[in-house]
C-alpha positions as CSV (number, residue, x, y, z in Angstrom):
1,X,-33.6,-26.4,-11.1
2,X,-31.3,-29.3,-11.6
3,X,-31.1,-29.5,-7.9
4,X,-34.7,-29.4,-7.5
5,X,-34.8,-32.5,-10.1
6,X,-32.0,-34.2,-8.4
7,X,-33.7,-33.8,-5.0
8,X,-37.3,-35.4,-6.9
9,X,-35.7,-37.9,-8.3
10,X,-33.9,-39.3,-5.6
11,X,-37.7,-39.3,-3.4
12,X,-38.9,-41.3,-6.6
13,X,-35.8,-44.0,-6.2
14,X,-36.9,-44.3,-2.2
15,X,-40.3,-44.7,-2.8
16,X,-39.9,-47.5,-5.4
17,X,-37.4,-49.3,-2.7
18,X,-40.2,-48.8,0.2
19,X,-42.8,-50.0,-1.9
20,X,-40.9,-53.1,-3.0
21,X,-39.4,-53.2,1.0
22,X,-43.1,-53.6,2.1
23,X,-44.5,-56.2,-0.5
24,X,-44.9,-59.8,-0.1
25,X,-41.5,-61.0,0.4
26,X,-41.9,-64.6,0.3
27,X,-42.2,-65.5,-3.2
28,X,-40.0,-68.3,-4.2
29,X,-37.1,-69.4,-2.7
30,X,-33.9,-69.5,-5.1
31,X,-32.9,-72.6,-7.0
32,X,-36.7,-74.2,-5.9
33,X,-39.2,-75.6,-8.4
34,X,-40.9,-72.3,-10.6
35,X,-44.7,-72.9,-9.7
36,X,-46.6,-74.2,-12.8
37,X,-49.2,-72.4,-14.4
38,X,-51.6,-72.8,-16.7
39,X,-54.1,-69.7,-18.5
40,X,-55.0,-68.1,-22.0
41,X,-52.5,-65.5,-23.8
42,X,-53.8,-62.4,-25.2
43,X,-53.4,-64.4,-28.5
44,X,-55.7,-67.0,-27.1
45,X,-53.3,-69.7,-27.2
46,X,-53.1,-71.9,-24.0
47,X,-50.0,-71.5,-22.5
48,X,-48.9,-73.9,-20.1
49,X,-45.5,-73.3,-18.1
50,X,-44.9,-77.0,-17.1
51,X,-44.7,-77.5,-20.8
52,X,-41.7,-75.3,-21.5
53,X,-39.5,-77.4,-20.0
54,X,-36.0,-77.6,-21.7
55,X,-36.0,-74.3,-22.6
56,X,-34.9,-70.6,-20.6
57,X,-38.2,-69.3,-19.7
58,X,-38.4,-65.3,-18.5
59,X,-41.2,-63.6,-16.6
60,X,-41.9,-59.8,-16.5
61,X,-44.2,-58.5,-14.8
62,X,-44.8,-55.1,-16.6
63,X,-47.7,-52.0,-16.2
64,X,-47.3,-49.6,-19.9
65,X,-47.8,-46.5,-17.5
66,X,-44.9,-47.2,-15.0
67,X,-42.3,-44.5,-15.2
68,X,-40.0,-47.7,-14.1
69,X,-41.3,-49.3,-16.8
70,X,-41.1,-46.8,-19.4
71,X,-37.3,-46.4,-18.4
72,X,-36.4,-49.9,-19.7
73,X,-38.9,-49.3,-23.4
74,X,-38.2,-45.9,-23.6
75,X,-34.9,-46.2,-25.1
76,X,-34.9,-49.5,-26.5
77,X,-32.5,-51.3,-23.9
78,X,-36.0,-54.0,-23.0
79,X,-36.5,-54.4,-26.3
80,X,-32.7,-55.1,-26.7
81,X,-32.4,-57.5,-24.0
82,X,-35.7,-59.4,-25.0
83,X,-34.6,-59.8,-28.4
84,X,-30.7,-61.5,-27.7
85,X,-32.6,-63.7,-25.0
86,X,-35.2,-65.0,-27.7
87,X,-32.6,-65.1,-30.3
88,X,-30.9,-67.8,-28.1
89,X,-34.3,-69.5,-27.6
90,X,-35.3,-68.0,-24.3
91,X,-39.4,-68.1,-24.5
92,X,-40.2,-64.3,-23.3
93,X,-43.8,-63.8,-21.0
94,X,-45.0,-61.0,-20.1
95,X,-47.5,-60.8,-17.6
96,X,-50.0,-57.9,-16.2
97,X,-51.6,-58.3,-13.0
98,X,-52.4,-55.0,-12.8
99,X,-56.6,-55.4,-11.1
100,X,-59.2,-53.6,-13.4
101,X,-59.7,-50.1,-12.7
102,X,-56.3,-49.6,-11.4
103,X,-53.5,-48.6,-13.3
104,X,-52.0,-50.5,-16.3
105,X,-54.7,-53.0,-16.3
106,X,-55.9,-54.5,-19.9
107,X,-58.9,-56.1,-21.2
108,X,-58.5,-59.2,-23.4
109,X,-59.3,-57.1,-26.3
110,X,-56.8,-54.0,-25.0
111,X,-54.0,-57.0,-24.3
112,X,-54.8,-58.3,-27.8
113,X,-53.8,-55.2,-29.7
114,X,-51.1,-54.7,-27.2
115,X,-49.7,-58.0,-28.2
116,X,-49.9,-56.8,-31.6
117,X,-47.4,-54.0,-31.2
118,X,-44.5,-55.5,-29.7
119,X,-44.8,-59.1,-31.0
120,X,-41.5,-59.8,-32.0
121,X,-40.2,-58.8,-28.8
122,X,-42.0,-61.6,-26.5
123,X,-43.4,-64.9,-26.9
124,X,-46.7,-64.4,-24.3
125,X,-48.4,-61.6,-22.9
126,X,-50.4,-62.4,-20.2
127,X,-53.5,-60.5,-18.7
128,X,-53.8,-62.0,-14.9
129,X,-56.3,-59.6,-13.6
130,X,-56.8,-61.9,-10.8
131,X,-53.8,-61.4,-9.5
132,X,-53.2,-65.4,-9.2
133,X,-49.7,-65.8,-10.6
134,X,-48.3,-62.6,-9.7
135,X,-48.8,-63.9,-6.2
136,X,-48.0,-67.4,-6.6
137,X,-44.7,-65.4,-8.1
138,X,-44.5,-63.1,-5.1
139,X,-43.8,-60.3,-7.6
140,X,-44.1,-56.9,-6.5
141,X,-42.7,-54.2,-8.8
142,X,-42.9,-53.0,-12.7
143,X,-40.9,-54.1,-13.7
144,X,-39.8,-57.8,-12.0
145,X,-38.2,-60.2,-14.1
146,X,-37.7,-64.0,-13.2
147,X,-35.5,-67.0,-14.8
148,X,-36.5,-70.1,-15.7
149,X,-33.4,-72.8,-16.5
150,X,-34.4,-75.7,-18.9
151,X,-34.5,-77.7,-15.6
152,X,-37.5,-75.9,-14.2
153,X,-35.9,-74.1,-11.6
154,X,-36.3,-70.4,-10.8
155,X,-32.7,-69.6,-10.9
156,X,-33.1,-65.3,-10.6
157,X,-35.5,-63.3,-9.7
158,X,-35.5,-59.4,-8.8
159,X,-34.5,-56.2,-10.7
160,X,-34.0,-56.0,-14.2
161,X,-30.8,-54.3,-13.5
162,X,-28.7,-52.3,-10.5
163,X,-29.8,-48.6,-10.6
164,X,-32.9,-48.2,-9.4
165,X,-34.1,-44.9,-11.2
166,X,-36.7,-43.7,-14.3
167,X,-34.0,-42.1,-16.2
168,X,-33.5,-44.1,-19.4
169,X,-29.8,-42.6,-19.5
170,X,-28.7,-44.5,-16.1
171,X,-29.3,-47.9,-18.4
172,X,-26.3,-48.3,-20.0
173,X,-24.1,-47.7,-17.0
174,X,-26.2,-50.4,-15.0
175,X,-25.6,-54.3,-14.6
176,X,-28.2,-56.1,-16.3
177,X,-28.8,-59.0,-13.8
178,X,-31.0,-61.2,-15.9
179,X,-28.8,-60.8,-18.7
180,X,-25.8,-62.0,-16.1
181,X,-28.0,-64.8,-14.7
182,X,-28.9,-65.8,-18.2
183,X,-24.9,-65.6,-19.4
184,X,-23.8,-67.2,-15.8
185,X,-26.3,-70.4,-16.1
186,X,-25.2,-71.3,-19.9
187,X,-21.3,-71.4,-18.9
188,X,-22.8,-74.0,-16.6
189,X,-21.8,-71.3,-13.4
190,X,-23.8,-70.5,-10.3
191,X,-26.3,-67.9,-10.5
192,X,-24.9,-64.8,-8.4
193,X,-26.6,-62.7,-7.5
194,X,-29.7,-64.9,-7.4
195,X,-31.5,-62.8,-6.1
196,X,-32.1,-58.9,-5.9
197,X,-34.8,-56.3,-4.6
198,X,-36.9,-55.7,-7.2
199,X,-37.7,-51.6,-7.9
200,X,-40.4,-49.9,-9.7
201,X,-44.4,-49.1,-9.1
202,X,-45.9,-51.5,-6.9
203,X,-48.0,-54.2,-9.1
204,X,-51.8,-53.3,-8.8
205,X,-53.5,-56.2,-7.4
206,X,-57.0,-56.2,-6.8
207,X,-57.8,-56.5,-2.9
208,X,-58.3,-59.5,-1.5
209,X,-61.6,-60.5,-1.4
């Protein structure tokens, strides 16, 4: 049995790498200007990127039925790592670009409540059905986390962390690479790595029309 699981689990960590492997890969280039953007928050407050400037900013992209995804909550260690980084002043957005019908995608009324529950955690959650700035992000996975330096350049972007699995227990053992970025940037070092390959379940974008 616990060969059987180790064999199953290992095909999950391939297909997570493929499925990032054979995303859009273009995204942003390190150290360049984040792309602006401007929308509603599933509070129904404007949120408006350009005007964040000064502060860390991160971006997750997230889907509440990922097994990827549920990793990182399952156990607390998001949660953890969103709460230090806000603690600090970091503004925290999470964003779903997850296309209706598909998996993970929320109304504005389903986002609302959603908001509701983990407020505390994160400053925005996003609902971009549209698919608009997941694109304009080049993200691919659930989870895929960006950073934001008071300067308003995208200084990380990739995997939350180094072991690319859906066992909660591999979490502590990992390096949390936006923690590092984060830690790296306020000693006034350069970000390394800057950039990783994101893992997870592809981001369900609605097809292009």
């Amino acid at each position: 049995m616990n060969r059987m699981y180790s064999h199953f689990h290992r095909i999950i960590q391939l297909c997570a790498l493929f499925f990032a492997s054979i995303c859009c890969q273009a995204g942003v280039a390190p150290n360049s200007p984040a792309p602006n953007f401007e929308c509603r928050d599933a509070a129904g407050h404007v949120l408006d990127l350009a005007a964040l400037r000064g502060r860390y900013i991160v971006l997750e992209w997230t889907n509440a039925a990922c097994p990827f995804v549920k990793k990182h909550y399952s156990g607390g260690a998001m949660q953890a790592t969103q709460q230090t980084l806000r603690s600090q002043g970091v503004c925290w957005i999470q964003i779903i670009s997850s296309a209706p019908g598909k998996q993970g995608y929320r109304t504005p009324e389903q986002a609302a409540i959603q908001f509701k529950q983990i407020q505390g955690r994160i400053d925005h959650l996003v609902c971009d059905s549209s698919g608009e700035i997941g694109r304009l992000y080049g993200a691919q996975t659930t989870p895929h986390v960006y950073l934001i330096d008071p300067n308003g350049s995208l200084i990380y972007q990739g995997a939350i962390d180094s072991i690319a699995s859906t066992r909660a227990q591999d979490v502590p053992t990992a390096t949390n690479y936006l923690m590092s970025a984060y830690q790296q940037s306020r000693n006034d070092r350069a970000v390394h790595p800057s950039r990783t390959t994101p893992y997870g379940c592809s981001v369900k974008y609605a097809q292009p029309k």
